[in-house]
C-alpha positions in Angstrom: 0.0 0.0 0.0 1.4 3.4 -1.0 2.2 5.6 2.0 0.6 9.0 2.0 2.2 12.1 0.8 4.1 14.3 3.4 1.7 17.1 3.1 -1.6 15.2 3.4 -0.4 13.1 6.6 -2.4 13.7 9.5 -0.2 14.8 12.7 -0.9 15.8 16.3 -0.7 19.5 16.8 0.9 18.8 20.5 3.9 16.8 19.6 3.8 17.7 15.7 4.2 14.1 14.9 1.8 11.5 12.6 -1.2 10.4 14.4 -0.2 7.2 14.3 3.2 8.0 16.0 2.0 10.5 18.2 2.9 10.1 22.4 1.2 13.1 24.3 -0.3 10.6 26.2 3.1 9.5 27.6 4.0 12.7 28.2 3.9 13.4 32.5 3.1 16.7 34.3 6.2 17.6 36.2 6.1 20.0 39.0 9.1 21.8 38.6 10.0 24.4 41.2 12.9 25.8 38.9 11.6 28.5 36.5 13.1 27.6 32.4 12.5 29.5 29.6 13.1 27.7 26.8 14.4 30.4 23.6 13.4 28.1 20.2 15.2 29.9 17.0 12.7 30.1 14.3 14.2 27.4 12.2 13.8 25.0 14.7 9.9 25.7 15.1 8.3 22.9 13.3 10.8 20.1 13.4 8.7 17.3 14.3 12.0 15.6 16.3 11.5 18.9 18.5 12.5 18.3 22.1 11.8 21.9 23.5 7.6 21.1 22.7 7.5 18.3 25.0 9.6 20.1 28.1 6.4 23.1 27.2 3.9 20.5 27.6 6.0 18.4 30.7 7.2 21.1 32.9 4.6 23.2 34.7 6.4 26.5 35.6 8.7 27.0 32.3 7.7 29.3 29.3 8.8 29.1 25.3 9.4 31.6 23.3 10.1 31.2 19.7 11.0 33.7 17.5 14.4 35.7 15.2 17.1 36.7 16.9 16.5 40.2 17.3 12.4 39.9 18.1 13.6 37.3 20.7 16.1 40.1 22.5 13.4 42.4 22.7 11.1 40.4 24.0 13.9 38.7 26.9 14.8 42.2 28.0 10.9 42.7 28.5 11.1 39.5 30.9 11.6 40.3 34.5 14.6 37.7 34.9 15.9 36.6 38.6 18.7 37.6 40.2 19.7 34.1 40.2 19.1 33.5 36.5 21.6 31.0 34.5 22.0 30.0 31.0 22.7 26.4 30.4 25.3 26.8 27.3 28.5 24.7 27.0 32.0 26.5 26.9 34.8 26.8 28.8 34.0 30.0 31.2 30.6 28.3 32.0 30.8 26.5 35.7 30.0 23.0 36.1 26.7 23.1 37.3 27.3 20.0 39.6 30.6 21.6 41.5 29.0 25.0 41.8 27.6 25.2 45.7 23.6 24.7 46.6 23.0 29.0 47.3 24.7 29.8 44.3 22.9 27.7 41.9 20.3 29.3 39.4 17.1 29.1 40.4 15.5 30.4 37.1 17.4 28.9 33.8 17.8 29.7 30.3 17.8 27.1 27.9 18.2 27.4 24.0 16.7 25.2 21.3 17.9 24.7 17.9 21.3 23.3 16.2 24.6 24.2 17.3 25.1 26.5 15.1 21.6 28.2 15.7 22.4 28.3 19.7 25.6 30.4 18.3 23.5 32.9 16.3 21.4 33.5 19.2 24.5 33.6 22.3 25.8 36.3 19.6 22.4 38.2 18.3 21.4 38.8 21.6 23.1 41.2 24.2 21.6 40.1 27.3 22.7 36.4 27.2 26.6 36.7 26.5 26.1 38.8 30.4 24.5 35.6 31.8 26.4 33.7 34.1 26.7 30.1 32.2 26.9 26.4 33.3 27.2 23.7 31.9 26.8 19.8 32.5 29.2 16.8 32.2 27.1 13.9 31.1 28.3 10.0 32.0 26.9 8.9 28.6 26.1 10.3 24.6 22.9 11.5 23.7 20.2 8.7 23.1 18.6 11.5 20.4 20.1 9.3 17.7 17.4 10.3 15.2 19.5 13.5 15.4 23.5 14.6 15.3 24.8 16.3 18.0 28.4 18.0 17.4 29.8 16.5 20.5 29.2 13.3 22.0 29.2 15.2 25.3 26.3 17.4 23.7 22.6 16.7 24.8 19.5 17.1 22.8 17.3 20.4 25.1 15.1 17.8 26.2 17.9 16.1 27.7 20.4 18.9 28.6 17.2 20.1 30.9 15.9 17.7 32.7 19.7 16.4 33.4 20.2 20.5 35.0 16.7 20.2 37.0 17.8 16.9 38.8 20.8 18.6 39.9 18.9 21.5 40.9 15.7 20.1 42.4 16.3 15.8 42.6 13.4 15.8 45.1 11.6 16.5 42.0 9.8 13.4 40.2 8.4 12.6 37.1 12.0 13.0 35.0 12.2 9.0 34.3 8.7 9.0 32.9 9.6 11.9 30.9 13.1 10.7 29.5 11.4 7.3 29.0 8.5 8.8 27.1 11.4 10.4 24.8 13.1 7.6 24.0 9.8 5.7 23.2 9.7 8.8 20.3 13.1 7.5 19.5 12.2 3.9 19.4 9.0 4.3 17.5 10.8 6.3 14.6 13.6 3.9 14.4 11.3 1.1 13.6 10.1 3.1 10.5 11.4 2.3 7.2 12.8 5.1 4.7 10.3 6.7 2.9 9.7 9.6 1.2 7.8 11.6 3.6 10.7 12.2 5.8 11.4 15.4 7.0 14.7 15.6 5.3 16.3 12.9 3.1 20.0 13.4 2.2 21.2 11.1 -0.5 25.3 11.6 0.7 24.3 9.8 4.0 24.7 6.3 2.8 25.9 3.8 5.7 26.8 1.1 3.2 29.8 2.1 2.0 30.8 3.0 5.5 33.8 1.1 7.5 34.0 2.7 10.7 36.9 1.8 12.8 35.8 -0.9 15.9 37.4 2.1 18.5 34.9 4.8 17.2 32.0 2.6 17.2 32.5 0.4 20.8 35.2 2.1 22.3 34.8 5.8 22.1 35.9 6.9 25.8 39.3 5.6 25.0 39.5 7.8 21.9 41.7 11.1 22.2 41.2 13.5 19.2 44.8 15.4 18.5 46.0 18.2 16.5 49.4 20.1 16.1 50.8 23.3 14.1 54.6 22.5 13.6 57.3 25.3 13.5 57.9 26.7 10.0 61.1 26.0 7.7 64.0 28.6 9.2 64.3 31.2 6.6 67.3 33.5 8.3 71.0 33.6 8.2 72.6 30.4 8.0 75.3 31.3 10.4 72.9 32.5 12.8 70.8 29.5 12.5 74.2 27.5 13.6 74.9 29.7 16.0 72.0 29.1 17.7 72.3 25.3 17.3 69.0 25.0 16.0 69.8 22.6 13.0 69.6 19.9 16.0 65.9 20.7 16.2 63.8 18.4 14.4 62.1 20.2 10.8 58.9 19.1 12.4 58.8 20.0 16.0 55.5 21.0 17.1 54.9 24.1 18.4 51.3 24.0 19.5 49.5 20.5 20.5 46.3 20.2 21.7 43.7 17.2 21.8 39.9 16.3 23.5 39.2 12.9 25.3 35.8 12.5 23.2 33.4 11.3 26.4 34.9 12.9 29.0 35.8 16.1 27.5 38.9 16.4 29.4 41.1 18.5 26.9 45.0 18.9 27.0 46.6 22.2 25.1 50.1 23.3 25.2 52.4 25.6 23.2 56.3 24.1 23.1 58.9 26.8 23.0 59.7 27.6 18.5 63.1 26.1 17.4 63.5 30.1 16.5 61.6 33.1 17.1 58.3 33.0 15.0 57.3 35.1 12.2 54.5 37.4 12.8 52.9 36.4 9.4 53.1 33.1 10.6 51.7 34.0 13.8 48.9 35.1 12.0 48.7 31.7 9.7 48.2 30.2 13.0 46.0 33.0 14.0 47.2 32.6 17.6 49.5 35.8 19.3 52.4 35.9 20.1 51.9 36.1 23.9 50.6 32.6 23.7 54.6 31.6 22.9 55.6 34.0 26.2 55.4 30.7 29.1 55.9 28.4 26.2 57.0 24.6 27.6 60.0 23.1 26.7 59.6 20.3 24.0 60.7 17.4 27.1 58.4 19.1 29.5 55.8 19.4 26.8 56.2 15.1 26.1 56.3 14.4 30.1 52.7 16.8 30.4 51.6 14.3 27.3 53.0 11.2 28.3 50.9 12.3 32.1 47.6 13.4 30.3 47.3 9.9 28.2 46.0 6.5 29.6 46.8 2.9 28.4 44.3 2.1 26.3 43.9 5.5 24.9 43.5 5.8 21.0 44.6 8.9 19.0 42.2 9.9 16.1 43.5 12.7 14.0 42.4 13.7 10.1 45.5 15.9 9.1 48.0 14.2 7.3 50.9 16.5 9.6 50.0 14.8 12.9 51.6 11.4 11.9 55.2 13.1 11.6 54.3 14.6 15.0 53.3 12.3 16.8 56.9 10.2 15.4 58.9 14.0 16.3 56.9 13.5 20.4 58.3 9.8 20.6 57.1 8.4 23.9 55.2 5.0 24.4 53.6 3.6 20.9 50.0 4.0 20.7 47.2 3.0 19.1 46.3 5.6 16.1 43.3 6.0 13.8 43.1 8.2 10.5 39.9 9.7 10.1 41.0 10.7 6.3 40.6 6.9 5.6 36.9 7.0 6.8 34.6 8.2 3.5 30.9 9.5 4.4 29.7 8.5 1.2 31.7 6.0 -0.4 33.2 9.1 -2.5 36.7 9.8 -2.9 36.3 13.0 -4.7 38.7 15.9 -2.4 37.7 17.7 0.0 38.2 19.8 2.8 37.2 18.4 6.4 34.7 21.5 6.9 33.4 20.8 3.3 32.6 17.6 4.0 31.1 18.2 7.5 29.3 21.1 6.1 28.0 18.3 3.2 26.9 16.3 5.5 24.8 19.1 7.8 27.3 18.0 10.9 27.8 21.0 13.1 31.5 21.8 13.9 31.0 23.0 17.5 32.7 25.3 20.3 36.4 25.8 19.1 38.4 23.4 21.2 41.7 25.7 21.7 43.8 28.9 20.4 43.4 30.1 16.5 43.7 27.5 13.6 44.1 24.4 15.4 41.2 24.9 18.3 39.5 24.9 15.1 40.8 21.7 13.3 40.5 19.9 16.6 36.7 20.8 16.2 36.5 19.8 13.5 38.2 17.1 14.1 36.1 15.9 16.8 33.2 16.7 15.0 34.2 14.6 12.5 34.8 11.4 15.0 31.5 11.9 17.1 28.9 12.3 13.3 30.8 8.5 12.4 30.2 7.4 15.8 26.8 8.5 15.7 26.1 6.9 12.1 27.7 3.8 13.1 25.1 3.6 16.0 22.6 4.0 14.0 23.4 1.4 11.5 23.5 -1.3 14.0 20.2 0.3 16.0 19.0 -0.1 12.5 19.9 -3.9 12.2 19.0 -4.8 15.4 14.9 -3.7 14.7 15.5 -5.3 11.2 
């Protein structure tokens, strides 16, 4: 039997999904004594995967407001917000929301709703949050919202990221199993459907057939480490000087800036190693890092003892950049296991591109920057890149296993 168009499908106008698939009823009435206000970019409006509906519909003192950027500020500096308002928004000047004492916790939170890169757009559209006090959360697991990517495996889908903040603030408070088990009943139930073409989106790059996703990525992804380095240029000066100052001993590819992200945990490692020779200030800005960063630079052996320390047995280092091999043979140190993400096609294509291409080809979001200039950046991207395989992975075998 032919399914029914997309547009003539009848859906639930609480939870925006097919009649058939709808689960209001599931949904509990949670008594929340923290006050959220849920900020939904427009975009994100009628998405039936939507998390930030059913926390309107669960929690009984919150509020949404959906709207552009600039509507939105106007009507947040209309609000009359508490002193003790927070904004739950990853980075690395928010506070931990567990480690930060009982009086000092937020009793009113603001929580946005869209992408990553739509959560961006509104911390930067609107005045009043960048001069919130933030916090953030460090979750034990990833995501369950499979159905959709998240840029980090740390990330949470709203629905998630919210009631995770409420049990810390208020876990007198019941009804968040019901509701976390009513969301991933809306997970389950779509996973069981086959494609179609009624989705909301198809992409036709997303294949998972040609896929061969490395066992560490899929199984083992809190033993992965994530690792990029800038190495010091070619020395372009005198000869003579260059002898005098004995740096033709120093390795051509010494790193100068290394910096990596434990993909579960988050714990990140960063450290600039003292130049071979005074650095350009055109290449400064290649790196688009200052120079003060260089000022307390480590020496390259107390740069691999701080590695060496930050590392763990089992660990696996996933890079994409073809430089980081050569580096990680200039570091030396204890052999490791290594994984090249460049190996790893989306689509079974072989066609060049760049990393951000192909994350932007595939609608993956890259993230917070994870460290100074170009290479906080490639380490995003980087990690980005690990976390969308990990996540397609999952979903393949999800897939098979309700074949």
């Amino acid at each position: 039997m032919e399914l029914p168009s997309r547009e003539w499908r009848l859906r639930c106008y609480g939870c925006h999904r097919p009649m058939d698939r709808c689960f209001c009823d599931r949904i509990p009435t949670i008594k929340n004594r923290t006050q959220v206000l849920i900020l939904q970019h427009m975009r994100e409006r009628f998405h039936p995967f939507n998390t930030a509906r059913i926390l309107k519909r669960s929690l009984t003192n919150s509020r949404l407001l959906v709207d552009h950027s600039d509507r939105l500020a106007v009507a947040l500096s209309e609000i009359q917000l508490s002193n003790e308002v927070g904004l739950l928004y990853p980075g690395p000047e928010a506070q931990l929301l567990g480690d930060v004492a009982a009086e000092k916790r937020p009793k009113q939170l603001v929580v946005l709703d869209g992408t990553w890169h739509h959560t961006k757009t509104l911390v930067r559209d609107i005045p009043l949050l960048q001069r919130l006090p933030r916090f953030r959360l460090a979750p034990c697991e990833p995501s369950r919202y499979t159905i959709r990517r998240e840029p980090h495996v740390q990330y949470l889908s709203t629905l998630e990221a919210t009631v995770a903040a409420l049990r810390c603030l208020e876990p007198e408070t019941s009804g968040f199993d019901r509701l976390i088990a009513a969301f991933e009943g809306m997970i389950e139930s779509q996973l069981t459907l086959p494609m179609s073409g009624y989705g909301w989106r198809r992409n036709h790059r997303r294949g998972l057939a040609p896929l061969k996703i490395a066992k560490a990525l899929k199984d083992d992804l809190e033993n992965v480490v994530v690792v990029y380095g800038e190495t010091a240029p070619g020395f372009k000066g005198d000869r003579s000087s260059a002898r005098d100052a004995k740096i033709k001993t120093v390795p051509s590819n010494t790193p100068v800036y290394w910096a990596a992200e434990r993909m579960v945990s988050g714990e990140r490692f960063e450290c600039a190693v003292e130049p071979p020779w005074p650095l350009s200030s055109s290449f400064l800005e290649h790196l688009k890092v200052p120079a003060t960063l260089f000022e307390h630079a480590s020496s390259l052996e107390e740069f691999r003892q701080s590695w060496e320390a930050f590392l763990r047995p089992r660990d696996v280092l996933a890079f994409y950049y073809s430089n980081i091999p050569k580096l990680l043979n200039a570091i030396g140190g204890r052999s490791r296991a290594s994984l090249h993400l460049k190996s790893i096609h989306l689509d079974g294509s072989r066609e060049s591109r760049t990393l951000e291409k192909m994350l932007d080809d595939s609608n993956v979001d890259i993230g917070p920057i994870l460290g100074s200039g170009r290479a906080g950046h490639r380490l995003a991207c980087t990690a980005a890149f690990a976390n969308h395989l990990h996540c397609l992975a999952s979903l393949a075998d999800r897939k098979i296993a309700n074949a």
